[in-house]
ZAMARDO-832439 format. One line per field, with one value per residue (C-alpha): chain; x, y, z; residue number from 1. Coordinates in steps of 0.001 Angstrom, whole numbers. Example, Ala and Ser with C-alpha at 12.3 -4.5 7.8 and 13.67 -1.06 7.14 Angstrom:
% ZAMARDO-832439
chain	[A|A] $
east	[12300|13670] $
north	[-4500|-1060] $
up	[7800|7140] $
n	[1|2] $
This chain:
% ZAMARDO-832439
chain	[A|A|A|A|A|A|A|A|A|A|A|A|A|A|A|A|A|A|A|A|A|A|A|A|A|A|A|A|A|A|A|A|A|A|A|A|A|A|A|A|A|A|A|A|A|A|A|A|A|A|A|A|A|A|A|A|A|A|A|A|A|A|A|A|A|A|A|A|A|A|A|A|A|A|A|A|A|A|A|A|A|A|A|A|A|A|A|A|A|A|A|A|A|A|A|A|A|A|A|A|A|A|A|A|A|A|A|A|A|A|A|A|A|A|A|A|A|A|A|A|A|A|A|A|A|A|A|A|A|A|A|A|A|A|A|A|A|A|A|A|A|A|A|A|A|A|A|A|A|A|A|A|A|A|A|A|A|A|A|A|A|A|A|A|A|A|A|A|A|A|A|A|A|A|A|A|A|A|A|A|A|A|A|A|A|A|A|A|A|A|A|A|A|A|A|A|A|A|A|A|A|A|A|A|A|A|A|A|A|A|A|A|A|A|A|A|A|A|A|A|A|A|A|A|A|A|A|A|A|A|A|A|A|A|A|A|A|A|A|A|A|A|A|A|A|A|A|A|A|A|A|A|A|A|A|A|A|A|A|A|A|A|A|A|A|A|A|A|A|A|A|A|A|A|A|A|A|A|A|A|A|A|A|A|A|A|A|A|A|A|A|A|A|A|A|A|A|A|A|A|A|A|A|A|A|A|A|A|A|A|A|A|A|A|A|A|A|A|A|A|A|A|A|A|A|A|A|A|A|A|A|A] $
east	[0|1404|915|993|3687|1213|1063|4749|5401|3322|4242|7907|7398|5533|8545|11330|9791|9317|11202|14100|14539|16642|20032|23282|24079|20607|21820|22751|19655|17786|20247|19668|15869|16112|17875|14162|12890|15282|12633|9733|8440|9367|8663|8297|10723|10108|12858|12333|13325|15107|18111|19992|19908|23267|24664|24288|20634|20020|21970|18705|16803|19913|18241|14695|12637|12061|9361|9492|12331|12249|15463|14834|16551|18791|22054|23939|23245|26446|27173|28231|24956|23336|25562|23720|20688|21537|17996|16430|15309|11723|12027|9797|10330|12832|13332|16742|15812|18663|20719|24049|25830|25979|29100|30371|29019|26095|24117|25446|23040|20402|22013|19465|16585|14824|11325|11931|9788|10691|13975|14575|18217|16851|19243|21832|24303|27804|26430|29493|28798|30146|27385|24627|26252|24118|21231|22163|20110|16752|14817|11133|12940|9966|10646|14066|15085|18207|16826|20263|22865|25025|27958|26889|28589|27820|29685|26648|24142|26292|25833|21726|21284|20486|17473|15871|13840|11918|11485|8115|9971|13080|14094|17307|16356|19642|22069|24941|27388|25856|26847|24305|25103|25299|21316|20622|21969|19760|16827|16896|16918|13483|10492|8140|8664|5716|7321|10862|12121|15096|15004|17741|20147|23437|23845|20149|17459|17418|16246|18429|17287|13355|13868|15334|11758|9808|11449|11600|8874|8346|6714|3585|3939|5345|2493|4298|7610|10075|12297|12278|15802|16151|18410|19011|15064|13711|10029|11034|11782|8807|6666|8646|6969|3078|4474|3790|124|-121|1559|-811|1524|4355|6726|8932|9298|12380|13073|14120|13548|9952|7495|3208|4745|6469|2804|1006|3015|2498|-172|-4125|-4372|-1936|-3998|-1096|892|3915|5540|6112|9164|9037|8698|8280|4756|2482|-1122|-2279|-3094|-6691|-8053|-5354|-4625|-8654|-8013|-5669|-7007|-3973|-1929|906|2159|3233|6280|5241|4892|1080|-817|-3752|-5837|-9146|-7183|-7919|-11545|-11537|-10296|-13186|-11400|-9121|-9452|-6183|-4604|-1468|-1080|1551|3823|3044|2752|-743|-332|2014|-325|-3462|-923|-560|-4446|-4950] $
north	[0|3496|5604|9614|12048|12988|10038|8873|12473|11371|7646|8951|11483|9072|6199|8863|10043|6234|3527|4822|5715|2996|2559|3118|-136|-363|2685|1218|-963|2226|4004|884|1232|4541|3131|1346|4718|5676|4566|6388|9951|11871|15612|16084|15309|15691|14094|17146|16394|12733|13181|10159|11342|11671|12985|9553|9134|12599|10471|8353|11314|13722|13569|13655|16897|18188|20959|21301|20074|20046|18984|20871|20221|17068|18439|15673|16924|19005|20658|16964|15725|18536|18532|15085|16975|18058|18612|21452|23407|22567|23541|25954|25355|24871|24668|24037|25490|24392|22349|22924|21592|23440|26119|27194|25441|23642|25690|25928|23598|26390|28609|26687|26803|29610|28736|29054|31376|30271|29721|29266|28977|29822|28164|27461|29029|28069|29427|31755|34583|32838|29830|32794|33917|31052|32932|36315|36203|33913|35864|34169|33717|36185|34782|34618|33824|34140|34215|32705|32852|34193|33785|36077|39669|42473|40515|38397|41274|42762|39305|39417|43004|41649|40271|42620|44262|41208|40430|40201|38368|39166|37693|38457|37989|37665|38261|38019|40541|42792|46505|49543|50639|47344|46959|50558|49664|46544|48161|51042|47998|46488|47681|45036|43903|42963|41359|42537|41051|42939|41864|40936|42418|43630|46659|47291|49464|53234|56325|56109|52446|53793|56536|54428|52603|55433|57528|54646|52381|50257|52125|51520|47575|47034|44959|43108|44898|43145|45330|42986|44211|47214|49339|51914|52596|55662|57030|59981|57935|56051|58991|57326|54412|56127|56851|53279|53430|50102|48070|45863|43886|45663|44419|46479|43128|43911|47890|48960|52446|52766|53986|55434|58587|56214|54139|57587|58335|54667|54140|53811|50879|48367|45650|43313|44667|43179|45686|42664|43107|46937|47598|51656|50597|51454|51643|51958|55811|56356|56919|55489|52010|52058|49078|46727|42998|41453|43285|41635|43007|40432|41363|45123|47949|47882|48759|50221|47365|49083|51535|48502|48653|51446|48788|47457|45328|43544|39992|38540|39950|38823|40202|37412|39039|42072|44632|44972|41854|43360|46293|43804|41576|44775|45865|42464] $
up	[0|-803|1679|1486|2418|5127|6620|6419|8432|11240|11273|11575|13855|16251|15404|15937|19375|20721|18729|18115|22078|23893|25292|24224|22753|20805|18634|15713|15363|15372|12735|10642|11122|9011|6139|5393|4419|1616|-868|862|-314|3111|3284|6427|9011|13096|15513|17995|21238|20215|22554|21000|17653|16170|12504|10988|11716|8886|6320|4734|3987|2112|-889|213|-1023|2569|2773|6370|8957|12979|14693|17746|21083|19143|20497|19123|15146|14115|11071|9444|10288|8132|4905|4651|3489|-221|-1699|22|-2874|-1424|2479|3793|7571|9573|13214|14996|18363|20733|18597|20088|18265|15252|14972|11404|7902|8792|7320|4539|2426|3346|811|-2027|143|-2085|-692|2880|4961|8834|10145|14001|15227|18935|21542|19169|21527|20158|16400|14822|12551|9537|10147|8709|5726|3576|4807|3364|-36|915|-1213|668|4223|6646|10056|11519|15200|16631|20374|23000|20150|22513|20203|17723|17081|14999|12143|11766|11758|8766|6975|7752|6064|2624|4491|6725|4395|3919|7840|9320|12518|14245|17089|18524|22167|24684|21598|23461|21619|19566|19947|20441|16699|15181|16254|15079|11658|11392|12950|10006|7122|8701|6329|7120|10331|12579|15777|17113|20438|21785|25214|27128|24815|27340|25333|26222|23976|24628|22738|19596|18865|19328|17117|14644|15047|14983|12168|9569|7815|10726|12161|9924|10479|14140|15742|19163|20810|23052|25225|28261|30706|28643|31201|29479|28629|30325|31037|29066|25993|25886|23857|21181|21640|21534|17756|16764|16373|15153|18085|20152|22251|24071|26850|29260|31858|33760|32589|36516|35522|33503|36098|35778|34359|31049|30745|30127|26957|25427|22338|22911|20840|22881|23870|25299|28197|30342|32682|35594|37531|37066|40793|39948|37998|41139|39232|35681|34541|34142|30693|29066|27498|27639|25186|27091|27608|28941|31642|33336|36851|38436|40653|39842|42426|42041|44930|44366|42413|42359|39499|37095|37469|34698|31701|31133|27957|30170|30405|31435|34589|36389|39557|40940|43859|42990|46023|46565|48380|50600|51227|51771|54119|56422|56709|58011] $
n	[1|2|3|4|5|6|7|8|9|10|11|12|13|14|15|16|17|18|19|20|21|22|23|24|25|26|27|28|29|30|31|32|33|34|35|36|37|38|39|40|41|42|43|44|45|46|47|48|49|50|51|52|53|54|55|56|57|58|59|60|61|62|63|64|65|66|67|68|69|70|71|72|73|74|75|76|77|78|79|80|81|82|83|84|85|86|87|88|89|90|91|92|93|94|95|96|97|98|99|100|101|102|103|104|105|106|107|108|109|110|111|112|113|114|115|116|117|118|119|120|121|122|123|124|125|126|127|128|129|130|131|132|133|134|135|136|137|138|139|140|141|142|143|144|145|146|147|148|149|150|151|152|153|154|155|156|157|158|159|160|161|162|163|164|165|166|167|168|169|170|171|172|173|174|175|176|177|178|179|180|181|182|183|184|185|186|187|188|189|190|191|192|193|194|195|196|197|198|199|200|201|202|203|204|205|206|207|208|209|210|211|212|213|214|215|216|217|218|219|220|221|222|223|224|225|226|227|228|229|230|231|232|233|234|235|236|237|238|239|240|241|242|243|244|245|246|247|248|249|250|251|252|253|254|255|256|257|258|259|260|261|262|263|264|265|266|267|268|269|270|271|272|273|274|275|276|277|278|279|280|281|282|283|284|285|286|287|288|289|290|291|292|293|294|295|296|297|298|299|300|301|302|303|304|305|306|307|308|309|310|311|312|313|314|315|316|317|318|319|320|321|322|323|324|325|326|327|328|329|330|331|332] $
C-alpha cells in the first residue's frame, strides 16, 4: 500500500519520538531502522526532542525533497549531520531550536533553500557569525530567530542586512554581543517587520534604537515589541513608543527604571501589556490604554488594584507578587 507524504510524516514522527529511544548499545539498530525509508516519499521530518539522535541518523533522507524540517533540542546533530541533506530546494520550515551543536558550515546547504519562509536557530548558543552567511540572499525567508545565540557579534548582523527588508519576525532575544550601533543599523533595514524582540540584549534598547523605530517604515507595520531588561530605557523615551500606532503587544518586563509617568506616553491601541518586575509601575493611569485585555504586573509595584476597574477590555490579569499583596498583608 502506498501511503501519502502525510502520513509517512506522522508515522515517523511518532517512530522517531518512541522507537528509536533505547540505550546506548541499541543505537545502531535504530540508525539501521532509518535506512528502510530511503525509498519512501518523506517531506516532512520531526525528531524534535530525540536526545539520542546523532549525525548519521540525517543520512537516509539527504536527498529527500524536505518541505518542512524540525530537529529541535537534538544536540547531538552538528554541522556533518546537516551537509547530509543536499535537496532542500523545497524547504519551507525549519526549526533548529537548541541544537548545540551546530558552529560554522552547517548551514550551509540552506544557501538553495529559495522557498523558505521560517527559520529558528533559537538556543543554538555556540552558532558563529560565519554559520549565517548562507542565509544572506533567501529571497522568501519572513521569520528569523536568533533568540540565545550568545555567540553572535555584529559581524553576523552585517551578513543578515540583505534580508531585513523582507522580515516580518526578528528575534534576537539575549544576543549576546551585539553593539548599540550594530542593532541601530539593522533596525533602520526592517520595512516590514511585525514582531521585534530585543530583550535581554546587554547593550540594552534606549532612545536612539526607538527613534530608529519610529522615524523609519516600521513604524507603519510594528504589531508586538520586546524590550524585556532594557536598562538603558527611560520614562522619558517612551513617547517614542506612543508613535507606533499600530503596536498591540508591548513588553517592558524587567526595565528597573519605567514607572506610571512612562505608561502615560504609550499608544491607545496596545492591547497586550507586560511591565512585571518593574517595581516603579504602582497603578495603571486612568483613561489610558482604555483598550488593554492582557496586563501583566506580576512582581510590579502595584498597589492600588481598584485603578484597574476602569479597563473594562481587560481579560487577562497577572497580579503574581506584585505589592498589593504586601499592602493587603498589612491591613490584616
Amino acid at each position: 500500500m502506498l501511503l501519502s507524504p502525510f502520513y509517512l510524516y506522522l508515522i515517523f514522527r511518532w517512530n522517531a519520538k518512541r522507537s528509536f529511544r533505547g540505550t546506548p548499545s541499541s543505537l545502531p539498530t535504530n540508525h539501521l531502522q532509518l535506512q528502510s525509508l530511503r525509498d519512501c516519499d518523506v517531506t516532512r521530518l520531526d525528531l524534535s526532542s530525540c536526545k539520542d539522535v546523532s549525525d548519521d541518523w540525517l543520512e537516509p533522507f539527504g536527498t529527500k525533497s524536505l518541505t518542512h524540517l524540525s530537529l529541535a533540542y537534538c544536540p547531538g546533530v552538528t554541522d556533518a549531520g546537516l551537509l547530509h541533506l543536499t535537496e532542500l530546494g523545497a524547504l519551507r520550515h525549519a526549526n533548529l531550536t537548541g541544537c548545540t551543536g551546530l558552529r560554522f558550515g552547517g548551514l550551509t546547504p540552506f544557501k538553495q533553500c529559495w522557498l523558505m519562509t521560517t527559520l529558528n536557530l533559537s538556543g543554538c548558543r555556540h552558532l558563529m557569525d560565519d554559520a549565517l552567511k548562507p542565509l544572506a540572499h533567501l529571497p522568501a525567508l519572513q521569520h528569523l530567530r536568533l533568540r540565545g545565540c550568545r555567540q553572535l557579534t555584529d559581524v553576523a548582523l552585517t551578513f543578515l542586512s540583505p534580508l531585513t527588508p523582507q522580515l516580518k519576525t526578528l528575534d534576537l532575544n539575549q544576543g549576546g554581543q551585539f553593539s548599540a550601533s550594530a542593532l541601530c543599523a539593522c533596525l533602520e533595514g526592517l520595512t516590514e517587520i511585525e514582531f521585534l524582540d530585543l530583550g535581554y540584549c546587554p547593550e540594552g534598547i534606549g532612545r536612539e534604537a526607538l527613534e530608529v523605530l519610529t522615524r523609519g517604515r516600521a513604524s507603519a507595520t510594528l504589531q508586538t515589541l520586546i524590550l524585556d531588561a532594557s536598562r538603558k530605557l527611560t520614562n522619558a523615551d517612551l513617547y517614542l513608543l506612543g508613535q507606533l500606532n499600530f503596536m498591540r503587544v508591548l513588553s517592558l518586563r524587567a526595565c528597573p527604571s519605567i514607572s506610571d509617568a512612562g505608561l502615560c506616553q504609550l499608544p491607545q491601541g496596545l492591547e497586550d501589556l507586560d511591565v512585571s518586575h518593574c517595581r516603579g509601575v504602582r497603578l495603571l493611569p486612568n483613561q489610558i490604554l482604555m483598550s488593554l485585555r492582557k496586563i501583566n504586573l506580576a512582581h510590579s509595584g502595584l498597589r492600588d488594584v481598584g485603578s484597574l476597574s476602569e479597563f473594562t477590555a481587560l481579560e487577562e490579569i497577572n497580579l503574581d507578587s506584585c505589592a498589593i499583596g504586601t499592602e493587603l498583608g498589612r491591613e490584616r
